[in-house]
C-alpha positions as CSV (number, residue, x, y, z in Angstrom):
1,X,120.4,109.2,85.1
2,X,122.5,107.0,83.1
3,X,119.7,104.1,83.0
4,X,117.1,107.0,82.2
5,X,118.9,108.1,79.2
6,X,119.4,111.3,80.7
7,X,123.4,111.7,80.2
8,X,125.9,108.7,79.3
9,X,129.0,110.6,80.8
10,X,131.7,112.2,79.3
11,X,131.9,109.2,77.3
12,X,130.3,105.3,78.0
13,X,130.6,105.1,81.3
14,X,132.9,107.5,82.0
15,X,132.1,110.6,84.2
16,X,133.7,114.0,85.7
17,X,132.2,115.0,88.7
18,X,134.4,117.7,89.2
19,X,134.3,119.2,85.8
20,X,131.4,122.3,85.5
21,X,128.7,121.7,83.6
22,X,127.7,124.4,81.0
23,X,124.5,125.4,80.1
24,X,123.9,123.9,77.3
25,X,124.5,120.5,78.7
26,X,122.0,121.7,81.7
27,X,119.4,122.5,79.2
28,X,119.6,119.1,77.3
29,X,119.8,117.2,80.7
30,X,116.3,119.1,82.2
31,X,114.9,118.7,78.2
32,X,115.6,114.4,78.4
33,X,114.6,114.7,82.4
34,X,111.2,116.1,81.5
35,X,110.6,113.5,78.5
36,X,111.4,110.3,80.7
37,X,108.6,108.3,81.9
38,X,110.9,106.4,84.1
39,X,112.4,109.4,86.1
40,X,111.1,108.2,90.3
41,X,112.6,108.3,93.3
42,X,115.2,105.4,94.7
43,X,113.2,103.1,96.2
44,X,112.3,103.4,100.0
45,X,114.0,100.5,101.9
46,X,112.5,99.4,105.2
47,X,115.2,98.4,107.9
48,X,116.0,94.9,109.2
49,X,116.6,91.8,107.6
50,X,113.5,89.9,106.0
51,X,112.4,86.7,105.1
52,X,109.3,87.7,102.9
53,X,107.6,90.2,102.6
54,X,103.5,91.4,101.4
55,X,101.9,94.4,100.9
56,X,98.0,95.6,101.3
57,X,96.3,98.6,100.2
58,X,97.4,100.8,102.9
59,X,99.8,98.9,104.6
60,X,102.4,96.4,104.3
61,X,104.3,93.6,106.4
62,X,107.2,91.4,106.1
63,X,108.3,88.5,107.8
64,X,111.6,89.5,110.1
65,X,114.7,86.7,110.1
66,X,113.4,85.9,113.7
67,X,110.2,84.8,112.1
68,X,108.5,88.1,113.8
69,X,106.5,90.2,111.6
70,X,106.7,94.1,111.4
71,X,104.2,95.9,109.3
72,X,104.1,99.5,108.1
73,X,101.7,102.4,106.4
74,X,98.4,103.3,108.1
75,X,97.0,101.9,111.1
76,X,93.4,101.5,110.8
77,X,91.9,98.8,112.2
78,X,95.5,98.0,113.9
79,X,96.5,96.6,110.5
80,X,100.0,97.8,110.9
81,X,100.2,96.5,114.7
82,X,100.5,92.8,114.0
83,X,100.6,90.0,116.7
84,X,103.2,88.5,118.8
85,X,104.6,85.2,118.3
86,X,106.4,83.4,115.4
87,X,105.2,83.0,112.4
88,X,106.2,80.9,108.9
89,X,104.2,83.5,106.1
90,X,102.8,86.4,105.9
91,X,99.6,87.8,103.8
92,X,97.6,91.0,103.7
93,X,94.5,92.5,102.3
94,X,92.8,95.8,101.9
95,X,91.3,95.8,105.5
96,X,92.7,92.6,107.1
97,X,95.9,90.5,107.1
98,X,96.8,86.8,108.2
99,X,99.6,84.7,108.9
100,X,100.8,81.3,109.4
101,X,102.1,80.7,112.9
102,X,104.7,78.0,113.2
103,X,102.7,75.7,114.6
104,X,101.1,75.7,111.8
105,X,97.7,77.6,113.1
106,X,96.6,81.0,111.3
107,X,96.6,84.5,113.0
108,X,94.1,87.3,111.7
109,X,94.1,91.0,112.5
110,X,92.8,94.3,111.3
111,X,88.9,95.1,110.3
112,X,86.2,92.0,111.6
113,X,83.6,92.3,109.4
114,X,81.7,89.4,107.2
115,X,83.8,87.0,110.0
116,X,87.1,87.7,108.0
117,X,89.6,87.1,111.7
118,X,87.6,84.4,112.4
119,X,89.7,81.9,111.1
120,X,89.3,78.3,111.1
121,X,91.1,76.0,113.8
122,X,93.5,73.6,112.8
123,X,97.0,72.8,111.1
124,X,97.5,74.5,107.3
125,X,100.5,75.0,105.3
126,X,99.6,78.0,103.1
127,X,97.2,81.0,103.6
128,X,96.1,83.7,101.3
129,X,93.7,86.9,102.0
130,X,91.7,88.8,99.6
131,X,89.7,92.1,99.8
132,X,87.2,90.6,102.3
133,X,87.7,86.7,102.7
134,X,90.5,84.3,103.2
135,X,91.6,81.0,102.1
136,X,94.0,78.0,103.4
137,X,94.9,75.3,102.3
138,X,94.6,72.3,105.4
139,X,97.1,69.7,106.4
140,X,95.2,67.3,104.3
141,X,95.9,69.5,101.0
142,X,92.7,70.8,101.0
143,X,90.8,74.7,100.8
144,X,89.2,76.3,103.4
145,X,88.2,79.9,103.1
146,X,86.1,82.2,105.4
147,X,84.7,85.7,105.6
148,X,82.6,87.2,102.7
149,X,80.7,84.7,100.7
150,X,79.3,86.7,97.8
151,X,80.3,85.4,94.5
152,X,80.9,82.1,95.5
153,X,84.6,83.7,96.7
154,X,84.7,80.8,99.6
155,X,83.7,78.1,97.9
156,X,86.6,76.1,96.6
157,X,86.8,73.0,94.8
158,X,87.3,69.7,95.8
159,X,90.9,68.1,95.5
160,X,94.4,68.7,96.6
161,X,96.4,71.9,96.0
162,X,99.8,72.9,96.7
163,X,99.6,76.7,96.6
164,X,96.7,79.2,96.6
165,X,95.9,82.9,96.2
166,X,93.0,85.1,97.3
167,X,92.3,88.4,94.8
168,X,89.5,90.9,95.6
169,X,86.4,88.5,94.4
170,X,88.1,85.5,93.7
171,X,90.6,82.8,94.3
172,X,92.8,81.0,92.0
173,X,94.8,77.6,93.2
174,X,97.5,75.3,91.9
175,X,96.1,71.6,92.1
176,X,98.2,68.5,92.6
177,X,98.9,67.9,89.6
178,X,100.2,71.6,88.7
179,X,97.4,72.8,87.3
180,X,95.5,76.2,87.9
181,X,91.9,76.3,89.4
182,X,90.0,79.8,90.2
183,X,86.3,80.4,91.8
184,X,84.3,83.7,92.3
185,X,83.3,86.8,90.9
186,X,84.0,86.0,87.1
187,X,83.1,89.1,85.0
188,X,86.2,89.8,83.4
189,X,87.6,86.1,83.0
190,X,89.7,86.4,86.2
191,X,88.7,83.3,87.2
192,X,89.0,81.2,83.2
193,X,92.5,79.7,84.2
194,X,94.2,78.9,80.8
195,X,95.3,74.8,80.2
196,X,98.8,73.5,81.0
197,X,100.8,73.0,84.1
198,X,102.0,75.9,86.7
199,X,104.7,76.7,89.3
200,X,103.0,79.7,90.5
201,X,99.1,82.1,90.8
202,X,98.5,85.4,91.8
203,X,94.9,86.9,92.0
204,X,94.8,90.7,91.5
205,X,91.7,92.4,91.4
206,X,90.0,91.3,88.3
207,X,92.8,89.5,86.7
208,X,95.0,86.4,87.8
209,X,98.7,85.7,86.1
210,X,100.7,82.5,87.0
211,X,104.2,81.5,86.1
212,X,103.9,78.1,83.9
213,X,106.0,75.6,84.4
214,X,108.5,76.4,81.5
215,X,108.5,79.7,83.1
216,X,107.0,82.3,81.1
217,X,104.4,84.0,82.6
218,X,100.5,83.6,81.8
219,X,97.5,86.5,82.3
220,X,93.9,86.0,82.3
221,X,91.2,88.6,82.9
222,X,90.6,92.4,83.1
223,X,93.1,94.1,80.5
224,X,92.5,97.8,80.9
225,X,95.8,98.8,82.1
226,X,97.7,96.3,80.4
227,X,98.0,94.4,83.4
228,X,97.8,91.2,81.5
229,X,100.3,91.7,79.1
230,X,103.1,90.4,80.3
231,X,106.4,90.8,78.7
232,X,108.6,87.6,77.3
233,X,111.2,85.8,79.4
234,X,111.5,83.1,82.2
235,X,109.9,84.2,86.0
236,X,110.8,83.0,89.0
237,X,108.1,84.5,91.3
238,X,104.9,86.9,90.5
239,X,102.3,88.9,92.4
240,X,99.8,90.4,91.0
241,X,98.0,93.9,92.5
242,X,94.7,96.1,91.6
243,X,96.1,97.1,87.9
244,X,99.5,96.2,87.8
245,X,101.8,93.6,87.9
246,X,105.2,92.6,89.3
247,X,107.2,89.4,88.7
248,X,111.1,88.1,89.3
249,X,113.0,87.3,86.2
250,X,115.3,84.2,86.9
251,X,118.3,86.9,86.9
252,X,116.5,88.1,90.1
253,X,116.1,91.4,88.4
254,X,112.3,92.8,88.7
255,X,110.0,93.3,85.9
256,X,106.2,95.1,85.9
257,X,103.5,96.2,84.1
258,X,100.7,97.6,84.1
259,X,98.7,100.8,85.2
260,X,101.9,103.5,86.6
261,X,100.1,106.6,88.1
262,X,102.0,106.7,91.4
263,X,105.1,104.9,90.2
264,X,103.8,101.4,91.6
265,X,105.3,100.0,88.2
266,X,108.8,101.6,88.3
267,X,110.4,98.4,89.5
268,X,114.0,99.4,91.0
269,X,117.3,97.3,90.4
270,X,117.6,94.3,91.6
271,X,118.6,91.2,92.6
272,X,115.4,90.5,93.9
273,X,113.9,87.1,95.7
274,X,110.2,88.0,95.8
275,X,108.0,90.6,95.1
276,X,104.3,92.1,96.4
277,X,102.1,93.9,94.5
278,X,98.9,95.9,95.6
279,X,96.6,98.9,94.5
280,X,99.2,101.9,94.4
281,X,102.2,100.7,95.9
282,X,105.0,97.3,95.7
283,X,107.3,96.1,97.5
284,X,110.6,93.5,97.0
285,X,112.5,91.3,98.8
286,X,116.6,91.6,97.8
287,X,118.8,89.0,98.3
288,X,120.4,90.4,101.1
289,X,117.4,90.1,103.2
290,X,116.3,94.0,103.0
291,X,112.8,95.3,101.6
292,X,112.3,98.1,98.9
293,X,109.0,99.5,98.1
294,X,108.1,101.6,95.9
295,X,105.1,103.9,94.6
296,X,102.7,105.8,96.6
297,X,103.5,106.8,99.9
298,X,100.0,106.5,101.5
299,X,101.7,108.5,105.0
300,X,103.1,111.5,102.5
């Protein structure tokens, strides 16, 4: 209430729970409750401790402390029924997710069309999924990707890269030498990296934001929403989803922007270690190794 400028207490943070509350007071409370954008419910935490966590459009997963993985939300396709074993990262999609076993080999589940589980043999050390294809990056540094090929979505470049991320159409990847490289469905820029060197790239759905190496945060593509416009400050970590966008702040508090129609944007208090954004819903990793997600509740 306090941080929605509903009341600030008797006086600055000063309260009396005990003391009755007239009706005036009630009146201006219900009058500033009404008028606040921010007003949401706390965010729902997911038990266990986590190392990481991702979300999809109807489901989400995270990677447990015994390098298991739970996952959550709607079940078709047995998206939310991942497989055994012990796994390194996690990453999900609309109808399929992935993960990176730790020996190094990558696990697929959830909807088989376009060849999407069908994932290629060998040793990688990152893997990303999109709306209907994947990429990896191989033990030689570079990009594999598989399932559906329209757009040119799995057909990398050539050269070494360090981290990648798959969007809905397209794929964006940090090269060697830190800078940004996308391919695929282009109509809205998504895939027009900007110049300069990056820690960090997200693909969303027709936008991609990275987090430069000076920190501040960079957005390129479909604007709608304001999903590209990202506020000022230095980022740690940043995901971007359908039309909105989440990132760390280096105080570990969470900042995101964006389209809010079910909330997915009401980022809750931190501190915070990473951060998943996807269509409706998003979903945090705290430093004491819980999850929080917040946003549409596609089981409600």
């Amino acid at each position: 209430m306090v941080a929605n400028a509903i009341t600030s207490g008797t006086s600055p943070t000063t309260f009396a729970p005990d003391e009755p509350v007239t009706r005036a007071q009630l009146a201006t409370f219900l009058y500033r409750y009404q008028g606040s954008p921010a007003v949401t419910a706390e965010p729902v935490p997911v038990c266990g401790r986590f190392t990481a966590v991702d979300v999809g459009a109807e489901h989400s997963c995270g990677l447990r402390a015994d390098q298991t993985i739970a996952c959550w939300g709607i079940n078709n396709h047995n998206l939310a029924t991942p497989p055994g074993g012990l796994f390194k990262s996690i990453e999900t999609g609309i109808s399929r997710s992935c993960a990176l076993r730790t020996d190094n080999t990558v696990t697929c589940w959830g909807s088989s069309s376009y060849g999407t589980l069908q994932a290629p043999q060998g040793q990688f050390s990152a893997v990303s999924t999109g709306a209907h294809h994947s990429c990896g990056i191989s033990a030689d540094a570079t990009i594999v990707c598989w399932g559906r090929t329209w757009d040119g979505r799995t057909d990398p470049p050539e050269g070494e890269f360090t981290a990648i991320s798959a969007g809905d159409a397209h794929t964006c990847a940090i090269r060697s030498d830190n800078t940004v490289a996308c391919w695929g469905l282009n109509h809205d820029g998504q895939t027009d990296a900007p110049e300069g060197e990056f820690n960090s790239v997200s693909a969303g759905l027709s936008f991609s934001c990275g987090i430069r190496t000076d920190e501040t945060v960079a957005c390129w593509g479909w604007d709608a929403d304001g999903q590209t416009n990202a506020p000022n400050g230095e980022f740690t970590a940043i995901s971007a989803g359908s039309s909105h966008t989440c990132a760390i702040r280096t105080d570990a508090t969470l900042a995101c922007w964006g389209r809010n129609l079910h909330g997915q944007a009401d980022a809750p208090r931190g501190p915070f270690t990473e951060v998943s954004s996807s269509a409706v819903h998003s979903c945090a990793l705290r430093t004491d190794a819980t999850i929080a997600c917040w946003g549409r509740d596609w089981a409600e």
